[in-house]
N, C-alpha and C positions, 0 to 999 in steps of 0.2 A: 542719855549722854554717853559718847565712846569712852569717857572716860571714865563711867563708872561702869562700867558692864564688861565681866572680865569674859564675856563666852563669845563676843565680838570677836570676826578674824581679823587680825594687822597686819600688815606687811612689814618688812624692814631689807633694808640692801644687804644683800644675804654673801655668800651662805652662812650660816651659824655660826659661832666663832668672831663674827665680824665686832670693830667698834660698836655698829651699828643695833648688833644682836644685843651685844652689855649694855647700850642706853636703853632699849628697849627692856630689860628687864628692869632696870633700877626704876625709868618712868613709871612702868605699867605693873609690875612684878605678881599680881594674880591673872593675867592673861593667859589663855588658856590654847589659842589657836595662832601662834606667829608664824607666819608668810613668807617664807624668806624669799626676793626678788632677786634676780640677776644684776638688774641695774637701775640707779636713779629712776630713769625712765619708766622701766616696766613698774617698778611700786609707786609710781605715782596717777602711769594708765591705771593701774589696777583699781583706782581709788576712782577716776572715772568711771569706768565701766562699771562699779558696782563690785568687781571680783574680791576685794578686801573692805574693812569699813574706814579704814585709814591707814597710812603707813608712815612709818619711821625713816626721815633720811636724813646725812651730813650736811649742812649750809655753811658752815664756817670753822676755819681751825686758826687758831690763836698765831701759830706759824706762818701759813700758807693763806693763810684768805681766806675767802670765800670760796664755798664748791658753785664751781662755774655750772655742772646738770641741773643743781639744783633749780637755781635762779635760771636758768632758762627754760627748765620746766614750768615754773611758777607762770612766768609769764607768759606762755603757749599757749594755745587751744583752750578747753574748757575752764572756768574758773576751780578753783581751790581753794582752801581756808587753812591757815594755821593754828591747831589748836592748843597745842602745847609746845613748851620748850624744853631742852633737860642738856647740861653741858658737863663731859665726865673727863680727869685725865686721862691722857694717850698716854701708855706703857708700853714700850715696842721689845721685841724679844728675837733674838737668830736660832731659827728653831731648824733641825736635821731629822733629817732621817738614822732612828736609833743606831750606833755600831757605823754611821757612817764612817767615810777617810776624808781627810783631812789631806789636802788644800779645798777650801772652797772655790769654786768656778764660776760659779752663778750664781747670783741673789734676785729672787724672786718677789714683788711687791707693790700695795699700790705707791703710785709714783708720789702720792703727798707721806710716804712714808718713808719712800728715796729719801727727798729734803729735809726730811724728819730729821734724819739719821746720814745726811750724807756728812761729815767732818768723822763720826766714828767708823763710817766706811771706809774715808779714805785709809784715816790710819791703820784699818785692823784687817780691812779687805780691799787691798788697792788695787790688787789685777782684777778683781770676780768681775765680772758681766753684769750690770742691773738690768732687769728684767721689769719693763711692767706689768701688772696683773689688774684684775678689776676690782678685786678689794683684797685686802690683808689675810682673810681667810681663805677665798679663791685662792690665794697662794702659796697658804699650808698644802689646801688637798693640791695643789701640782708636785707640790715635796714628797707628798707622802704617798705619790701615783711616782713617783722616779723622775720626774721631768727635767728637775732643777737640782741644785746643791742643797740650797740653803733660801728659808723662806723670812724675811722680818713680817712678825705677824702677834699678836695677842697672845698670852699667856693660855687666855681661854680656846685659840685656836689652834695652839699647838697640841694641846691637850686632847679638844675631840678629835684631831689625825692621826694621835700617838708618835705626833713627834719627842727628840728630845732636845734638851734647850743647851746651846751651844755657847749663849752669852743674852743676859738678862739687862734689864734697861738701857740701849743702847741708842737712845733720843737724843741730841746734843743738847735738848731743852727739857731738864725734866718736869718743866711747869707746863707745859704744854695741853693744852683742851681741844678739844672740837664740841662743837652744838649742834645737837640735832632738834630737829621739830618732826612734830606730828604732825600730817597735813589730813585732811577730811575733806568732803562734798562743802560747797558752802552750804549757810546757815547761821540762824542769826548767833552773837556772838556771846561767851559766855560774861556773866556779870563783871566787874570790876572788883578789882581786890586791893587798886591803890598801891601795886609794884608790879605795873604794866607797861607790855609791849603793844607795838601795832605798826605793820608792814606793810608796804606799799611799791609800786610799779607807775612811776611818775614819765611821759612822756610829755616833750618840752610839741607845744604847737608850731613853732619856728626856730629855726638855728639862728640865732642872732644874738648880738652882741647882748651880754647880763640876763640872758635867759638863765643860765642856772644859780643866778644872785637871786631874781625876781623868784626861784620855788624857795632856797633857802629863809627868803625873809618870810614867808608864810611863816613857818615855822617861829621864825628869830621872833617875831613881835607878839606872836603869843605865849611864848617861853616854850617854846615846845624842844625838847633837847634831840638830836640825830646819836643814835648811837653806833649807827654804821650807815655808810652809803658807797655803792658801788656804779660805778658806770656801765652800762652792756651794751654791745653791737642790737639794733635791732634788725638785723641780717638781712636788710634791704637794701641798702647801698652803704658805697665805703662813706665812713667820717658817720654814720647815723646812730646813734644811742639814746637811752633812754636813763631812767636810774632806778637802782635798786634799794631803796630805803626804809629802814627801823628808826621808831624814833621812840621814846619815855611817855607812856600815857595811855590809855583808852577811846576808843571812837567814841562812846560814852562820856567820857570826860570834856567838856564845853572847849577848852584851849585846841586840844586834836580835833574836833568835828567841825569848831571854825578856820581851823589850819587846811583841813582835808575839801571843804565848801570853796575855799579862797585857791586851792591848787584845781580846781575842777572851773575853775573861771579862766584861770592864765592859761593852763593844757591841753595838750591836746587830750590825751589821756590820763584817769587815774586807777589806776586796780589796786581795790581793796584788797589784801589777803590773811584780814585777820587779825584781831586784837587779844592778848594771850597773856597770862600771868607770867611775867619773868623768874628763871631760874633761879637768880640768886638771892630774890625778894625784897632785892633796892628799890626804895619809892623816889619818885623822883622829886629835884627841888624846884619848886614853885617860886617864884620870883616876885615879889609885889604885884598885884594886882592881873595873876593869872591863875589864880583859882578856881574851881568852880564856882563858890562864893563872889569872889570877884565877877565873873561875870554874869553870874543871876544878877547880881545889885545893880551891875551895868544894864541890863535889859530892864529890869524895872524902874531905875531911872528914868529908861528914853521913852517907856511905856508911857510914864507922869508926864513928861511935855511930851508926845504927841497927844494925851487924852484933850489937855488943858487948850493946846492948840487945835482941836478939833470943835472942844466945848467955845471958842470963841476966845 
């Protein structure tokens, strides 16, 4: 398993410093060989082609959404698995160059850390320039190569540039998280722990009226709960999408396997990607008569009268 073998190489959206690199250690914390990738993209080829054995990226921030690379990486080209989750606060910091001068001109950053932090910009830096960069540590080292002013970026990345810290949590939201997943080759999925996820890529077979009521009720009637779902272009023609959805449970568990069986009947597509322990080890609530229990007892029920109607 990647997840227990710490001599495994990972990826993570790099470079060091990043969000990315800190969930990556708290998740995995005796890993021995982390990958730092340029971009979404490239650490999720990498896990295709075999160059990593899994990587670490962003999919969602408590703020901002969903990461849009993500989910359109997921559902591209070759399949992927998600194997793990791990969701950590964002702590944003205005980090300089030691001995710099003062006015700031430029603030350098990734853009979901603009909105992070755009109310404390206004007031503290209303002229500077935002800049966007590719992640939060990408935009230490342009600070600390001269490029910019001033970069908002992790404590942890201020640190490896040698920058120095200008103004310390400066998020307008200090509750703030982002989630990252592990994503892996698929494979079959690990056991159930009973405070599960499992992710999916639901394309509707026609555009028509209560087409996305008709996937929601899958769900609805077996208690199956949606913990996020997203709409995405599927970059064929305008108005076309498909949907990006998590929902409370295991493909193992009876209620999701006959949710996920009944959406593969109405869709055009469905892709698996993955049923995974949840982060914060909430079990989900079971509703009358959608248990697993519940529908073992169901199937052997209908077993008794078909047998009975068979025997005459």
């Amino acid at each position: 398993m990647i997840l227990e073998d710490p001599d495994v190489s990972i990826g993570y959206l790099g470079p060091a410093g990043t969000f990315s690199h800190e969930a990556l250690v708290q998740l995995l914390p005796d890993v021995v060989d982390p990958v730092p990738m340029a971009s979404v993209t490239r650490a999720l080829e990498a896990v295709r082609t075999g160059l990593v054995a899994a990587s670490l990226v962003p999919i969602e921030n408590s703020v901002e959404g969903a990461v849009s690379a993500t989910l359109d990486e997921l559902a591209a080209g070759t399949g992927l698995q998600i194997l793990a989750e791990i969701a950590i606060p964002v702590r944003f910091c205005v980090a300089v160059r030691p001995g710099a001068r003062i006015p700031v001109r430029s603030v350098v950053t990734h853009p979901h850390a603009i909105a992070q932090c755009r109310s404390w910009l206004a007031e503290n830096l209303p002229d500077a320039d935002l800049v966007p960069a590719a992640s939060t540590a990408a935009a230490a080292v342009s600070v600390a190569n001269g490029e910019y002013d001033a970069a908002i970026c992790s404590l942890r990345a201020a640190a490896a540039t040698g920058l120095a810290i200008l103004a310390d949590d400066v998020a307008d939201n200090n509750d703030a998280e982002t989630r990252f997943i592990l994503v892996g080759p698929p494979g079959p999925p690990s056991p159930p722990t009973g405070a599960d996820k499992t992710t999916l890529d639901i394309y509707m077979r026609a555009d028509q009226p209560g087409a996305l009521l008709e996937i929601l009720t899958e769900f609805a009637v077996r208690g199956v709960n949606l913990t996020r779902i997203e709409s995405r272009p599927t970059k064929t023609t305008l108005g076309n999408y498909y949907f990006s959805v998590d929902c409370e449970g295991h493909i193992l568990d009876e209620r999701v396997s006959e949710a996920l069986m009944g959406l593969h009947r109405i869709c055009g597509n469905v892709r698996y990607l993955g049923s995974y322990a949840r982060h914060d080890g909430r079990s989900p609530l079971s509703r009358r008569g959608t248990s697993n229990n519940d529908f073992a007892e169901a199937r052997s029920w209908l077993a008794r009268i078909q047998g009975l109607r068979e025997g005459g």
